[in-house]
N, C-alpha and C positions, 0 to 999 in steps of 0.2 A: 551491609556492603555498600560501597559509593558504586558508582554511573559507572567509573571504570574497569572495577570488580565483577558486578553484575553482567557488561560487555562481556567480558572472557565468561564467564559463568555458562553465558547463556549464549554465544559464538560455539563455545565446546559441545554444548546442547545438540546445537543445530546440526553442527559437524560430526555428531555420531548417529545420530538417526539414519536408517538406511532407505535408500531410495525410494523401494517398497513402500515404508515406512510414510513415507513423504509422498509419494503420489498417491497411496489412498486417502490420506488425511487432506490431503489437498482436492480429491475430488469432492469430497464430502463438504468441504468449505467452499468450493466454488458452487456446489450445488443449493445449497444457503444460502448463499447472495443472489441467484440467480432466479430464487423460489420467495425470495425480499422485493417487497413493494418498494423500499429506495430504486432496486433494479428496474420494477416493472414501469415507473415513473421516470426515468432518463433515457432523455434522447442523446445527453450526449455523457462517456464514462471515462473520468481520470483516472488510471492505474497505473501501478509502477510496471517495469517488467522485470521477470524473476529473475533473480541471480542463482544462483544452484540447490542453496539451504533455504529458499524462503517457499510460502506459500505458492504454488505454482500458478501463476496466471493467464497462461498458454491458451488454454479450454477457455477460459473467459472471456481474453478477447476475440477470440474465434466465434463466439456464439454470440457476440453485441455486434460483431459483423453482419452474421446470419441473421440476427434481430433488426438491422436499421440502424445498427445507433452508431454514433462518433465514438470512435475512439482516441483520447487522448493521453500520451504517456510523457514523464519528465525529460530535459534533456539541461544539463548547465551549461548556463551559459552567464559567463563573469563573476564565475559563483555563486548565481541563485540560478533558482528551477524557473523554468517556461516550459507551458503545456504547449506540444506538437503534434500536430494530427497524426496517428499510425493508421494509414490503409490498407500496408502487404508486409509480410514480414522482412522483407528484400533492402525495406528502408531503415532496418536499424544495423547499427556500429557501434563496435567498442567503445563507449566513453571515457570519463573519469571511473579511476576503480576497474575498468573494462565491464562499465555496467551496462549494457546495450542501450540507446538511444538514437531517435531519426538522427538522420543527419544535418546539417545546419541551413539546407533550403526547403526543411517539412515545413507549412502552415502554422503558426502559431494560432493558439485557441486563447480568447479574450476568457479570462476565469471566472467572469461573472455570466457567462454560457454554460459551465461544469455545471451537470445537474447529481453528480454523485461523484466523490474523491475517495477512491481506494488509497491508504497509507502504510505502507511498510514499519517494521518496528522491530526491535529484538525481544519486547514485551509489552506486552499491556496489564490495566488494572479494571475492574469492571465498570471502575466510573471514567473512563477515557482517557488515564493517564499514559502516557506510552515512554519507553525509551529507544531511542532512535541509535544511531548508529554512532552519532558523535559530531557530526559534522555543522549540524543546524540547518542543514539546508530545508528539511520541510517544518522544520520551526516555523524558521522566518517566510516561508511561503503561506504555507495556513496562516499563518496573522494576519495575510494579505487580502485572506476571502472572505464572503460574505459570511455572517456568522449563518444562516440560514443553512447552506450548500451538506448536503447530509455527507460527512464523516466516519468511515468504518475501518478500521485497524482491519488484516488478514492472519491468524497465528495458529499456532499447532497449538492444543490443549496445554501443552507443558510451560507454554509460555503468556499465558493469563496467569499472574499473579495478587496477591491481596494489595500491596504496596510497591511502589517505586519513590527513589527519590523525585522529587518535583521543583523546577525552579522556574523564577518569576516569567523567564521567557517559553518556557515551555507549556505548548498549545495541547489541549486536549482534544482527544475524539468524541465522536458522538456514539460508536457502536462499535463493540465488538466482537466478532464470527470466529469461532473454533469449530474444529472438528467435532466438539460434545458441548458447545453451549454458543449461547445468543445473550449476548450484553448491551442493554444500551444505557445512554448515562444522559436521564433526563433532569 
């Protein structure tokens, strides 16, 4: 299947899992990250916020609050991504897609501060290929960062695959977290 096959493939996926479904597999995922030395070493954590079908990251940023740490989530802006400080949930808004993001007087976070980048994905592969949604946007962002900055894809078991298409501009992860396994691609 191409990029565009695989989308619908695995959008229909997502879309029929039931909620249940989806919050326990998510707690078990955010439990994983949270029980991860990437975690236990960041002061401050990039993460997307969830849209309805993905890994839920609600409980995660709630508990990096409780922890100390910064939290920083995506917002576009001219078409590419800049990290925004989230401090209360009060400050995010429908974005592009009506994907929630601060709004446009949150704190911008300089990227080379991120000490751990949560990525969203429709799939992963266990050496850190991912497929994104389509748009490029955290393509072209991850290219932007240090190669160091640790890397973890968030997915439901069903969506770590063996292979993906892979093309020149597309950025790999460094790890990643399912509900039944731990991937990293050194």
């Amino acid at each position: 299947m191409n990029k565009t096959q695989l989308r619908e493939w695995f959008r229909a996926k997502l879309a029929a899992q039931s909620a249940t479904e989806r919050e326990q597999a998510s707690r078990v995922i955010i439990g994983r990250l949270l029980a991860s030395e990437e975690y236990a070493r960041a002061g401050t954590i990039f993460t997307y916020v969830t849209t309805p079908q993905e890994v839920d990251t609600r409980g995660l940023i709630e508990q990096a609050w409780r922890d100390g740490k910064q939290v920083a989530v995506p917002r576009l802006e001219d078409d590419r991504i800049v990290a925004k400080c989230l401090t209360a949930w009060e400050e995010l808004q429908p974005g592009l897609f009506s994907i929630p993001e601060p709004g446009g007087n949150a704190t911008a976070i300089d990227t080379s501060n991120l000490d751990l980048i949560l990525v969203p994905g429709l799939a992963f592969t266990c050496d850190g290929a991912r497929l994104g949604h389509g748009r490029g946007h955290f393509d072209r962002w991850l290219a932007t960062l240090p190669p160091s900055t640790p890397t973890v894809g968030l997915a439901f078991a069903f969506q770590l695959v063996d292979e993906l298409p892979h093309e020149p501009h597309d950025i790999c992860i460094q790890k990643v977290l399912t509900n039944s396994y731990s991937a990293r691609n050194d």
